[in-house]
LOKE-230449 format. One record per residue (C-alpha): chain; x, y, z; residue in one letter. Coordinates in steps of 0.05 Angstrom, whole numbers, plus 5000, padded with zeros to 4 digits. Example, Ala and Ser with C-alpha at 12.3 -4.5 7.8 and 13.67 -1.06 7.14 Angstrom:
<guvo><kette>A</kette><px>5246</px><py>4910</py><pz>5156</pz><rest>A</rest></guvo>
<guvo><kette>A</kette><px>5273</px><py>4979</py><pz>5143</pz><rest>S</rest></guvo>
//
This chain:
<guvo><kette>A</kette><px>5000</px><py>5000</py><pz>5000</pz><rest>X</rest></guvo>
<guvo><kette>A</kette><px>5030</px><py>5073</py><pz>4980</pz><rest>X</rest></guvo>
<guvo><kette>A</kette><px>5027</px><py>5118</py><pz>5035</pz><rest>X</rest></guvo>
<guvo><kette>A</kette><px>4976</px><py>5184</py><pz>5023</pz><rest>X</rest></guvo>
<guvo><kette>A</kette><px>5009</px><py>5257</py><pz>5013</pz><rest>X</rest></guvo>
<guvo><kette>A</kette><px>4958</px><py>5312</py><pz>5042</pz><rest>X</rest></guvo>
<guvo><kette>A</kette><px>4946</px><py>5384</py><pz>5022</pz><rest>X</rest></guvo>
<guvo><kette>A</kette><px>4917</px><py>5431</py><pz>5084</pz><rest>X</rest></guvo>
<guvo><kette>A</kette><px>4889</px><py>5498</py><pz>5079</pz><rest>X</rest></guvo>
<guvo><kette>A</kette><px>4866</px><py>5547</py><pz>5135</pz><rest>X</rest></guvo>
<guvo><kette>A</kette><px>4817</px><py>5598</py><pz>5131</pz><rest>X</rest></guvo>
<guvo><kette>A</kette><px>4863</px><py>5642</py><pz>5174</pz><rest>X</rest></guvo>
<guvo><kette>A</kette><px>4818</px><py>5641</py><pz>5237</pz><rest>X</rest></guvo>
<guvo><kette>A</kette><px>4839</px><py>5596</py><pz>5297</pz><rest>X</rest></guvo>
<guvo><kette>A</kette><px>4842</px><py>5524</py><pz>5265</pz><rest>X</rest></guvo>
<guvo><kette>A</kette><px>4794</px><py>5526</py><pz>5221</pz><rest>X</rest></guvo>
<guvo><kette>A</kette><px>4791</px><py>5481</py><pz>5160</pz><rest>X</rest></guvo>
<guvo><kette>A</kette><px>4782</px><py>5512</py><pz>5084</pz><rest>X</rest></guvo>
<guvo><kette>A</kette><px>4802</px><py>5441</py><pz>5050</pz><rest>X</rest></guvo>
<guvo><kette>A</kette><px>4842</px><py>5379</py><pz>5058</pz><rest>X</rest></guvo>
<guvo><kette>A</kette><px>4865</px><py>5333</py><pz>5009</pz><rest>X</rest></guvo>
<guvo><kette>A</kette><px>4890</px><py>5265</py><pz>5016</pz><rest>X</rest></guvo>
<guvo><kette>A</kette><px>4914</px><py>5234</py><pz>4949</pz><rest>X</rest></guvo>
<guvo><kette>A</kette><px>4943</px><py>5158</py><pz>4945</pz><rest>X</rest></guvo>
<guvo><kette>A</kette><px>4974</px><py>5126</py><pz>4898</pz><rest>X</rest></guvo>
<guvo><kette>A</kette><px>4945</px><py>5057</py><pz>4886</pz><rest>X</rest></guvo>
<guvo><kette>A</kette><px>4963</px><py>4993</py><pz>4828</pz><rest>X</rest></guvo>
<guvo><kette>A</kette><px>4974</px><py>5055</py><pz>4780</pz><rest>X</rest></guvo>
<guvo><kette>A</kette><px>4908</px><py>5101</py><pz>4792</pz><rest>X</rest></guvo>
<guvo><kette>A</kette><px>4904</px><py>5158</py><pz>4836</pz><rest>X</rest></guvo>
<guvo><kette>A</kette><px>4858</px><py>5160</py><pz>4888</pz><rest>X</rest></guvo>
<guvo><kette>A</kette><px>4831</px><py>5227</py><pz>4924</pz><rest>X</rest></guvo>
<guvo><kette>A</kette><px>4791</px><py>5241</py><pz>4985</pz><rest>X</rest></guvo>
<guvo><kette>A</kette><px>4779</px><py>5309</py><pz>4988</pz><rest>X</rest></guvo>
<guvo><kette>A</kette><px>4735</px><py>5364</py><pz>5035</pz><rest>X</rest></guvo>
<guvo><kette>A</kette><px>4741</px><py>5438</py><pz>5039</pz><rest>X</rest></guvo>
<guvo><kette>A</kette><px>4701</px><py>5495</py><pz>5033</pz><rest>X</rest></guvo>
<guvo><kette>A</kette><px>4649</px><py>5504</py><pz>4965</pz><rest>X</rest></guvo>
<guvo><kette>A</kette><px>4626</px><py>5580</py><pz>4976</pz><rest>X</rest></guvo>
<guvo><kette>A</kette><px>4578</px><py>5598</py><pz>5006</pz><rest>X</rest></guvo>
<guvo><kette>A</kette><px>4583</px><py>5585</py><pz>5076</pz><rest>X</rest></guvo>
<guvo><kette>A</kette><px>4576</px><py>5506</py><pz>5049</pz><rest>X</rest></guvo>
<guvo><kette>A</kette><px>4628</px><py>5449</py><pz>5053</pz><rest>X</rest></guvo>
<guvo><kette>A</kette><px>4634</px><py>5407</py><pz>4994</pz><rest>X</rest></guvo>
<guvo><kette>A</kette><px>4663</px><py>5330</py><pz>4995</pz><rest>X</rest></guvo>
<guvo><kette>A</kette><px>4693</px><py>5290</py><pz>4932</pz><rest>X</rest></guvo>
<guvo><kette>A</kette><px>4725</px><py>5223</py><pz>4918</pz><rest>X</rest></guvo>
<guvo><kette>A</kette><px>4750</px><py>5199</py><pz>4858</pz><rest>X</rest></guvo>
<guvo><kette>A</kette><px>4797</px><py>5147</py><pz>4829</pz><rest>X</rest></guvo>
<guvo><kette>A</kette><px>4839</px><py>5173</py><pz>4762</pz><rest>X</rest></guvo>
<guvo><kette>A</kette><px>4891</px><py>5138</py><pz>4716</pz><rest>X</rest></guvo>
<guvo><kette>A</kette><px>4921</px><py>5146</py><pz>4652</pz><rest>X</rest></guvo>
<guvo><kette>A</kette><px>4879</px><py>5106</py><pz>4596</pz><rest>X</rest></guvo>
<guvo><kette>A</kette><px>4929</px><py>5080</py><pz>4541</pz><rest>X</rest></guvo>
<guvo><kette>A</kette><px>4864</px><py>5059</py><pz>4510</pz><rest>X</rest></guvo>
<guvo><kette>A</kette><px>4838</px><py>5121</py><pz>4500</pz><rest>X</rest></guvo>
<guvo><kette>A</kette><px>4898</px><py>5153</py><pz>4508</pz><rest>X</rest></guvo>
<guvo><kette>A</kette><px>4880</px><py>5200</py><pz>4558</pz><rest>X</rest></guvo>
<guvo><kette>A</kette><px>4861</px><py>5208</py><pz>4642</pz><rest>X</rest></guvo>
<guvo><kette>A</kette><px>4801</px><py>5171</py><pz>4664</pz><rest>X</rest></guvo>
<guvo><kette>A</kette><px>4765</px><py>5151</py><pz>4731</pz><rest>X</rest></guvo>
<guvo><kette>A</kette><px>4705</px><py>5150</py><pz>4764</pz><rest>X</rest></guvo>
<guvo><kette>A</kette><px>4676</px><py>5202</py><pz>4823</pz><rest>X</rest></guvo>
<guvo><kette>A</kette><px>4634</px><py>5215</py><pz>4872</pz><rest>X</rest></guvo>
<guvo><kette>A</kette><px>4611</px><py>5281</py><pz>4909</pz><rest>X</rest></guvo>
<guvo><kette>A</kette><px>4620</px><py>5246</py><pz>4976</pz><rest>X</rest></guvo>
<guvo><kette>A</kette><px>4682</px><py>5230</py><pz>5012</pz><rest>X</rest></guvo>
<guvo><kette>A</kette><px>4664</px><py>5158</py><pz>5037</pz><rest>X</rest></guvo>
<guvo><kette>A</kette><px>4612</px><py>5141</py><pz>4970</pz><rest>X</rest></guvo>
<guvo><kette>A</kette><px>4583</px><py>5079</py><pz>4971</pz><rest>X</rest></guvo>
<guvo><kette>A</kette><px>4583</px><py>5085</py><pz>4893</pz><rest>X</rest></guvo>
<guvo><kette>A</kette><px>4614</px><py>5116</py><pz>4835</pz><rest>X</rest></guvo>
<guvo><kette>A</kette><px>4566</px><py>5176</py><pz>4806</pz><rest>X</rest></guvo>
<guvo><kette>A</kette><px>4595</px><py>5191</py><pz>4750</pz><rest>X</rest></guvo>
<guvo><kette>A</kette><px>4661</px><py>5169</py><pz>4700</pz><rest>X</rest></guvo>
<guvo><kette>A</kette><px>4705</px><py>5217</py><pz>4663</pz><rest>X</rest></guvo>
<guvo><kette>A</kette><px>4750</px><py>5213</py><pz>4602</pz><rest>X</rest></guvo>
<guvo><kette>A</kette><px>4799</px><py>5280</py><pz>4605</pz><rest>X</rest></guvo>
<guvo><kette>A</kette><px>4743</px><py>5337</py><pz>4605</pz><rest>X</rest></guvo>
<guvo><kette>A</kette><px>4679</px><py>5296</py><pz>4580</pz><rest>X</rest></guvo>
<guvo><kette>A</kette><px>4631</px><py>5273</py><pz>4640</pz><rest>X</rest></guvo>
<guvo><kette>A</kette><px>4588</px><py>5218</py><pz>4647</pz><rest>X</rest></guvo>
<guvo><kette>A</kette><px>4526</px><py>5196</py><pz>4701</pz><rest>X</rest></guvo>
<guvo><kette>A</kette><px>4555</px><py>5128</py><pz>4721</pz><rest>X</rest></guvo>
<guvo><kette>A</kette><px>4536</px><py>5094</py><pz>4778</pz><rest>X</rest></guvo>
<guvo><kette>A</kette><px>4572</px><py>5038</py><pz>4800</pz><rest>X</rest></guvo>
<guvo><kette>A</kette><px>4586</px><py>5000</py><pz>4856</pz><rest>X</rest></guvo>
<guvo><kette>A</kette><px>4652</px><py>5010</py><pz>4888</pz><rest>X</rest></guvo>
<guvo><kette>A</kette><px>4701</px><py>4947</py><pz>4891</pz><rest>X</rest></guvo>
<guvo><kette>A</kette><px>4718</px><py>4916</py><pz>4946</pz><rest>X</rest></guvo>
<guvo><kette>A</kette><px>4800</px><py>4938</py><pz>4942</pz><rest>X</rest></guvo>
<guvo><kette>A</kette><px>4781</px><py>5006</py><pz>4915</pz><rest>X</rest></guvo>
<guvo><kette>A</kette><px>4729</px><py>5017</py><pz>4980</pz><rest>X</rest></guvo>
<guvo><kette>A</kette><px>4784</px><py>4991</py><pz>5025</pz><rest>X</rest></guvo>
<guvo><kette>A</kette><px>4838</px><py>5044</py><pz>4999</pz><rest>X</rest></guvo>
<guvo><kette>A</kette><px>4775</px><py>5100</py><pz>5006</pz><rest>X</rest></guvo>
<guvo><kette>A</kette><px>4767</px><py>5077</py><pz>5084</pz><rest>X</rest></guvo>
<guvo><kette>A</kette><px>4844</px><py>5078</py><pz>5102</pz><rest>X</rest></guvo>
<guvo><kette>A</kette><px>4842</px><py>5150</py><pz>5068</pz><rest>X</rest></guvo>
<guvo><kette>A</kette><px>4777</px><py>5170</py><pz>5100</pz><rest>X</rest></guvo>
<guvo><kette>A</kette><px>4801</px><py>5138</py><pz>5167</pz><rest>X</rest></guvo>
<guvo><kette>A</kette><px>4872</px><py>5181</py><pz>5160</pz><rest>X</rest></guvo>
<guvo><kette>A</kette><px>4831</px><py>5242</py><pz>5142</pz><rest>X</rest></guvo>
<guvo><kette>A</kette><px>4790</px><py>5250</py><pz>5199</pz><rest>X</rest></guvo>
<guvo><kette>A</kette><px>4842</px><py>5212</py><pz>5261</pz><rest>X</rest></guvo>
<guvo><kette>A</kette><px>4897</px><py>5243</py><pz>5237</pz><rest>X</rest></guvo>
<guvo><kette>A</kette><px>4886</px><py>5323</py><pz>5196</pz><rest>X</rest></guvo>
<guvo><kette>A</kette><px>4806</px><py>5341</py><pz>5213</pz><rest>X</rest></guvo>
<guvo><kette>A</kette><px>4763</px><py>5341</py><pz>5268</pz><rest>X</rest></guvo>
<guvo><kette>A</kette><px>4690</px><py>5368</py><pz>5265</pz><rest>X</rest></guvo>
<guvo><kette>A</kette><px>4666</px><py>5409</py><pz>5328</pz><rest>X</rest></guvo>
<guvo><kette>A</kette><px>4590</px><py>5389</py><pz>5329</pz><rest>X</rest></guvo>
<guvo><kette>A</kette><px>4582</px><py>5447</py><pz>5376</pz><rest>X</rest></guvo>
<guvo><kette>A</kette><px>4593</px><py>5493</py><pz>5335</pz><rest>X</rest></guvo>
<guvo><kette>A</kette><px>4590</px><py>5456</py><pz>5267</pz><rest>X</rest></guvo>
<guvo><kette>A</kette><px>4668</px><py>5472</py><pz>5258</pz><rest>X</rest></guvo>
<guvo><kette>A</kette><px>4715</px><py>5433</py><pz>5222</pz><rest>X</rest></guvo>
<guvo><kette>A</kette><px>4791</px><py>5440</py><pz>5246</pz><rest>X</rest></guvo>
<guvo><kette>A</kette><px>4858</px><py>5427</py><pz>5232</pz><rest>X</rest></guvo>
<guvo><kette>A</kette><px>4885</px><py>5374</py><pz>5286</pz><rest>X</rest></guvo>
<guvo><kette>A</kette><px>4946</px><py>5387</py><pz>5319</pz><rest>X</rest></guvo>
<guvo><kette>A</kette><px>5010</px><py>5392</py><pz>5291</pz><rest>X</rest></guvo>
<guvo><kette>A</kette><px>4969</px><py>5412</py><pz>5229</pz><rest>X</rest></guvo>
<guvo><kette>A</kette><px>4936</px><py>5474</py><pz>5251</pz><rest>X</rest></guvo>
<guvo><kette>A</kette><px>4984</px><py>5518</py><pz>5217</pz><rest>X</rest></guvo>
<guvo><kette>A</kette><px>4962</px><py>5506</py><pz>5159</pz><rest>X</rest></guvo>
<guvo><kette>A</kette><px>4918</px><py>5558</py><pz>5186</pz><rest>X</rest></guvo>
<guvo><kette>A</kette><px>4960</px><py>5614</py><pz>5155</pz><rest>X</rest></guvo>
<guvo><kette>A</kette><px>4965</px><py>5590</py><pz>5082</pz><rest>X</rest></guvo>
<guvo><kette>A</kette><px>4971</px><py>5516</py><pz>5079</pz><rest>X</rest></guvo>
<guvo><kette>A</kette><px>5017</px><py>5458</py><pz>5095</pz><rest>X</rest></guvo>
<guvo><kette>A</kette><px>5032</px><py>5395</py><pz>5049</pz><rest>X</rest></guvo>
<guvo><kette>A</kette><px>5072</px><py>5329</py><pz>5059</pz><rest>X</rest></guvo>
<guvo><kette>A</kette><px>5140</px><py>5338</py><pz>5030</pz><rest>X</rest></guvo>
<guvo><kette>A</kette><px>5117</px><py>5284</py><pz>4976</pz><rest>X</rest></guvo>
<guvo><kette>A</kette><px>5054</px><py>5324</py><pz>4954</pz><rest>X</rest></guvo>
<guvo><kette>A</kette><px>5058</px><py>5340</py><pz>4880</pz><rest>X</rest></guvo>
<guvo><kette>A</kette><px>4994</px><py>5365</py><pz>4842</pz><rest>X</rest></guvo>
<guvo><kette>A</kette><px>4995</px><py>5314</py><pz>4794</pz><rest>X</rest></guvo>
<guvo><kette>A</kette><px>4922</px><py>5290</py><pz>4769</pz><rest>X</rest></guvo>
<guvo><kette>A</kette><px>4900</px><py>5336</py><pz>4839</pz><rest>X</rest></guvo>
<guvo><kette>A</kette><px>4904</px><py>5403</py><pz>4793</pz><rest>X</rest></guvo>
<guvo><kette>A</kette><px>4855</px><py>5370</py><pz>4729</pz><rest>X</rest></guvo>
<guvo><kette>A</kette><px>4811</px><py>5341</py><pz>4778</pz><rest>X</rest></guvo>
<guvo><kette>A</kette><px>4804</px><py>5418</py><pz>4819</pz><rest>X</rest></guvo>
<guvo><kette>A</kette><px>4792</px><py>5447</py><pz>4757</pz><rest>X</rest></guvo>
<guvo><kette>A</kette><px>4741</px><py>5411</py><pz>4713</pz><rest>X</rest></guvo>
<guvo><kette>A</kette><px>4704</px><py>5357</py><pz>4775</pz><rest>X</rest></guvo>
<guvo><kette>A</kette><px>4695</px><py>5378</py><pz>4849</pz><rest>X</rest></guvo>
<guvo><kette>A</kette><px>4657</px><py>5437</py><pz>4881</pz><rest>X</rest></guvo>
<guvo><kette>A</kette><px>4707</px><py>5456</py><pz>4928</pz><rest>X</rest></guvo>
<guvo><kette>A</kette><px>4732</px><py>5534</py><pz>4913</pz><rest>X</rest></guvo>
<guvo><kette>A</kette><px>4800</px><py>5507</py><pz>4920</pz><rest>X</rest></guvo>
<guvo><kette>A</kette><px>4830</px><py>5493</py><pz>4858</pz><rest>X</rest></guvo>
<guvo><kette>A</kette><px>4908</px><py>5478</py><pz>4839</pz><rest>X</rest></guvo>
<guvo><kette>A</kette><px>4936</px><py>5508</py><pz>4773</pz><rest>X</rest></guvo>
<guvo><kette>A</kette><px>4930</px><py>5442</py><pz>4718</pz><rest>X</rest></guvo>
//
């Protein structure tokens, strides 16, 4: 199993979460649990497994507008989407749950009292700008931010 690189963003007020991103590399696809802020006082969630097609000759994969999906929504080939639903497999859900797992034990926590999500500790100063693992590249991240998820972050692709 590959271990999972993270990008962390603050919104610049004590702790507080804009997005995280947890991206794994997994038997050649890329997998991504993301959740971060979508405008309008509204967080957003996505999850999506991506990988070059030599078939088609281009990036394809399957999403989902949740962070922990039970199914794949839709299927994209480079720009073009498709409604696709799909159940997840068994090794693909597994890599989703470590991720998931990771995201919230180890980056996020959500305050119920005050409907807060924060950056955990050591993580929180992200809070000023963000904070990425040392083997965080935006790789398959930055064409996924800008054509598939609602989040407002997005990485230049």
């Amino acid at each position: 199993m590959s271990s999972t690189s993270y990008y962390l963003s603050g919104t610049g007020e004590a702790n507080k979460l804009h997005t995280a991103v947890l991206k794994r590399v997994h038997d050649n696809h890329v997998f991504i649990v993301a959740v971060g802020y979508g405008g309008g006082g509204v967080f957003e969630e996505f999850c999506g497994k991506f990988h070059w097609s030599d078939e088609k000759d281009g990036m394809a994969g399957v999403y989902a507008l949740f962070h922990d999906p039970d199914e794949w929504e839709n299927e994209v080939f480079e720009s073009e989407v498709t409604d696709h639903f799909s159940t997840i497999e068994k090794s693909d859900k597994s890599v989703i749950e470590e991720m998931v797992q990771d995201l919230w034990d180890k980056y996020v926590h959500y305050d119920e009292e005050s409907d807060t999500r924060l950056l955990r500790d050591p993580f929180a100063k992200a809070q000023e700008g963000y904070l990425a693992s040392e083997d965080w590249d935006e790789d398959v991240v930055g064409w996924v931010s800008n054509n598939f998820w609602g989040l407002s972050l997005s990485f230049d692709w």
